[in-house]
FIMI-872177 format. One record per residue (C-alpha): residue number from 1; residue in one letter; x negated, y, z negated. Coordinates in steps of 0.02 Angstrom, whole numbers. Example, Ala and Ser with C-alpha at 12.3 -4.5 7.8 and 13.67 -1.06 7.14 Angstrom:
REM FIMI-872177
1, a, -615, -225, -390
2, s, -684, -53, -357
REM end
This chain:
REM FIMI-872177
1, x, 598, 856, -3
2, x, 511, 916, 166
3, x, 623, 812, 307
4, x, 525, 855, 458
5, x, 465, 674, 487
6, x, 416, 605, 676
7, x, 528, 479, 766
8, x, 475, 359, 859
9, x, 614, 272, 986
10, x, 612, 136, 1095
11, x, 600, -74, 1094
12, x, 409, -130, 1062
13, x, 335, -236, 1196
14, x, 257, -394, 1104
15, x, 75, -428, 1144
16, x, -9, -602, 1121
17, x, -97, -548, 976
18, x, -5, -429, 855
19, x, -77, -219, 806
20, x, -138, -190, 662
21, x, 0, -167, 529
22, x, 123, -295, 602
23, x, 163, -427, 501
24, x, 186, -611, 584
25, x, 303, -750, 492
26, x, 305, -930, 564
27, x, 489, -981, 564
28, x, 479, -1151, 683
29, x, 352, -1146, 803
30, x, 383, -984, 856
31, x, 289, -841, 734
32, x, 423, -692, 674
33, x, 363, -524, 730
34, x, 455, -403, 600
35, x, 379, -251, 725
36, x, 470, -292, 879
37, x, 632, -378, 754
38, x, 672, -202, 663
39, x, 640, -110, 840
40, x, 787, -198, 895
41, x, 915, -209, 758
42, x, 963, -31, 792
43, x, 1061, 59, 672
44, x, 1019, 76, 498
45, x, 832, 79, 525
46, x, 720, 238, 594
47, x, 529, 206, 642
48, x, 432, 376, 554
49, x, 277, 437, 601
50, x, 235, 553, 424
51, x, 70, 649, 437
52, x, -57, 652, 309
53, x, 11, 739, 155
54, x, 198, 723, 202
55, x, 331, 682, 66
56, x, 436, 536, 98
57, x, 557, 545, -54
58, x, 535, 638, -214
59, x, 568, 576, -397
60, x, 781, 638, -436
61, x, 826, 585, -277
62, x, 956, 485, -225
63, x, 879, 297, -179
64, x, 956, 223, -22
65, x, 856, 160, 76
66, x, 685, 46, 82
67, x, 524, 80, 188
68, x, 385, -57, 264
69, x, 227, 23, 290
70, x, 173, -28, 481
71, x, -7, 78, 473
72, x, -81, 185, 355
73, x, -77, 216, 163
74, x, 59, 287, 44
75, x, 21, 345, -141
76, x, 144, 311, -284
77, x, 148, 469, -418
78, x, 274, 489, -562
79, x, 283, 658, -668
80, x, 335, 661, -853
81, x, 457, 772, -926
82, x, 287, 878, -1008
83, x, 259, 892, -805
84, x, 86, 795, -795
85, x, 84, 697, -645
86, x, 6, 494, -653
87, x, -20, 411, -513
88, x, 76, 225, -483
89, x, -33, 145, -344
90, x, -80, 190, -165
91, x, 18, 66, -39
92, x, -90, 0, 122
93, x, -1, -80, 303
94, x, 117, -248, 273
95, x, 176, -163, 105
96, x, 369, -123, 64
97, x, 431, 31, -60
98, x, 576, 112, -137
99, x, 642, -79, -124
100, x, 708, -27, -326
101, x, 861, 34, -249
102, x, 898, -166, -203
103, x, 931, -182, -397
104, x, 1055, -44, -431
105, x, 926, 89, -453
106, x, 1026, 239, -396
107, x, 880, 379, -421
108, x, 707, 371, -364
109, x, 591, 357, -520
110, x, 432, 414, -428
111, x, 376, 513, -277
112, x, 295, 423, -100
113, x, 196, 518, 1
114, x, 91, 477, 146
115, x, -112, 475, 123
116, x, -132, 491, 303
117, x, -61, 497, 475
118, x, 51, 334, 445
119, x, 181, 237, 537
120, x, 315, 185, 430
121, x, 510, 106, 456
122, x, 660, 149, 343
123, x, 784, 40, 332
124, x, 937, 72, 256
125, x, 1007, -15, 85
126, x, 1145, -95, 162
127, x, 1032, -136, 290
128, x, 899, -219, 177
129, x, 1035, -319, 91
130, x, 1105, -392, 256
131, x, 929, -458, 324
132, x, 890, -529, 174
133, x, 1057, -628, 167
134, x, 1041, -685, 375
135, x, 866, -686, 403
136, x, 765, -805, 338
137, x, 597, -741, 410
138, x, 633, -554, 321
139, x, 682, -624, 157
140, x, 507, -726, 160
141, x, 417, -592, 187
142, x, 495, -471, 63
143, x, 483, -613, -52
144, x, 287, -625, -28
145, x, 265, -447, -47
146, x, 357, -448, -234
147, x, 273, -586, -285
148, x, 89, -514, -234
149, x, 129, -353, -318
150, x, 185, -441, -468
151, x, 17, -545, -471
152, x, -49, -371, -425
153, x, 16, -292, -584
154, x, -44, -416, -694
155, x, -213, -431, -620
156, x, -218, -239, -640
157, x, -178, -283, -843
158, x, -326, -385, -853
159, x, -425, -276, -776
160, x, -381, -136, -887
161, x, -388, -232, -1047
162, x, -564, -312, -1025
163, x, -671, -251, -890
164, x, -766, -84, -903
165, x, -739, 43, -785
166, x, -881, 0, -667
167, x, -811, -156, -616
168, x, -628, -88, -635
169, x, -679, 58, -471
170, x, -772, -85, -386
171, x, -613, -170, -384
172, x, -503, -33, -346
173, x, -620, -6, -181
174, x, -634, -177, -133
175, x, -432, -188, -138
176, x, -390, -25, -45
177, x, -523, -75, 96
178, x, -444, -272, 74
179, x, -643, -323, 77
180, x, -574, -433, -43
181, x, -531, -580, 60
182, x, -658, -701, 137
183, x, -743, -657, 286
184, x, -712, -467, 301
185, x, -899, -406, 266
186, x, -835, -183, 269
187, x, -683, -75, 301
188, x, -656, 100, 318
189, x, -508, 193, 209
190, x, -478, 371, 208
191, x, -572, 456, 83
192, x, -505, 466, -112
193, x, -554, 617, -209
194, x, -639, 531, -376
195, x, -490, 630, -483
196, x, -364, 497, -406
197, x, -496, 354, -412
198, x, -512, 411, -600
199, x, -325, 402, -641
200, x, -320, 222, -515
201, x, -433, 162, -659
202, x, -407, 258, -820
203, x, -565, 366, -845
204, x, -632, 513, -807
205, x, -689, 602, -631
206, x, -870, 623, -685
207, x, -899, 435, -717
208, x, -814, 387, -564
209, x, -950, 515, -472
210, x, -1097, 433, -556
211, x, -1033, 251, -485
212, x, -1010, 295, -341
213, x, -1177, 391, -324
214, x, -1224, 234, -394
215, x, -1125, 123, -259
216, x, -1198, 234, -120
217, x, -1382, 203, -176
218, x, -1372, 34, -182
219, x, -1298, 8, -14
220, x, -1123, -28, -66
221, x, -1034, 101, 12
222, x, -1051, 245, 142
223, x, -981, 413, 167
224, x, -937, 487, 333
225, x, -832, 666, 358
226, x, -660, 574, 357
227, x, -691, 404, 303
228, x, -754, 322, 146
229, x, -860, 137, 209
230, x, -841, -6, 77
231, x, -957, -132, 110
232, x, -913, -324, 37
233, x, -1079, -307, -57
234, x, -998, -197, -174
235, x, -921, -369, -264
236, x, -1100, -387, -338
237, x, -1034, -256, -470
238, x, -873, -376, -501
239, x, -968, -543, -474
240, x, -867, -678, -370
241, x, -754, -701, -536
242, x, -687, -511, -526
243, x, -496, -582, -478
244, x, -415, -648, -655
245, x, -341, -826, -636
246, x, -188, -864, -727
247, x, -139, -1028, -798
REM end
């Protein structure tokens, strides 16, 4: 595992509205910034600054610790014992991983690595386990984040099992550029060759290319030399009933 990761030092000054990637909890009247919180706790937890590409932990490897992504993305992969390589999710700002180590999990059962220049903070298991327990504000928020990856997952299920693959890489767009929520009319993510977009959604690279050709022509998304544009008009492929509801 490559270890040559960028440290940042230093308390963060709080600024009336928070940076992209910080998360805000409302404990009382006054909101929890976990940003400027983990700045100060010290030690235990590091703020990294991984560049595009960079390896973060590798399946085998001892788990002991738990990271919050502040800015950027970070992509999931797991490789059988046959040595083909699937790939779990990609990870976007607000999101924790490697949290499996909170259960017992002594070995890392997939590799992280960052999708682009990120900003991320690792916080030590025994670290983890002590905000949860004495701060009410952190265990909220790590309690969100399971439950929206668990609604994730099963959304994800659904999505598999019934919708064709059009609508499954609409969806998979609209999520990673969050043009999902109400309001947000485009994003920009970093581009995703169509061989990880085809694994994201369980089909093959050349389909994915003709959708998104297809995408393109209608409007629904744009291309730049870094960045891939998803526009919220891209949910006309998905209709406004593409997110499952559950009973």
């Amino acid at each position: 595992m490559a270890t040559h990761l960028s440290r940042s030092a230093g308390p963060h000054t709080a600024s009336p509205r928070p940076p992209e990637g910080v998360q805000m909890v409302r404990t009382g009247s006054t909101p929890f910034n976990l940003q400027t919180f983990l700045a100060r706790t010290g030690d235990g937890i590091t703020s990294l600054t991984p560049p595009r590409k960079q390896i973060l932990f590798s399946q085998g490897e001892a788990a002991g610790a738990v990271f919050y992504i502040q800015a950027g993305q970070v992509k999931l992969t797991v490789v059988s014992p046959q040595g083909k390589e699937a790939l779990l999710g990609i990870l976007a700002r607000g999101a924790f991983f490697g949290e499996s180590c909170l259960s017992g999990q002594t070995v890392r059962t997939n590799t992280a690595s960052a999708m682009e220049d990120s900003r991320l903070v690792r916080i030590e298991k025994h670290v983890m386990i002590r905000l949860l327990h004495d701060e009410p504000a952190v265990s909220e928020l790590f309690l969100t984040h399971l439950l929206s990856r668990n609604l994730r997952i099963q959304e994800d299920l659904v999505d598999q099992l019934f919708n064709p693959s059009e609508k499954r890489l609409a969806r998979v767009l609209l999520l990673l550029a969050h043009c999902e929520k109400e309001g947000k009319t485009e994003a920009a993510i970093s581009k995703i060759s169509h061989e990880t977009l085809a694994e994201m959604i369980g089909t093959t690279r050349s389909r994915v290319s003709f959708f998104m050709n297809k995408f393109r022509t209608m409007g629904c998304i744009d291309y730049d030399s870094d960045w891939l544009h998803v526009h919220r008009s891209l949910r006309t492929i998905v209709r406004d009933d593409w997110r499952p509801a559950y009973g």
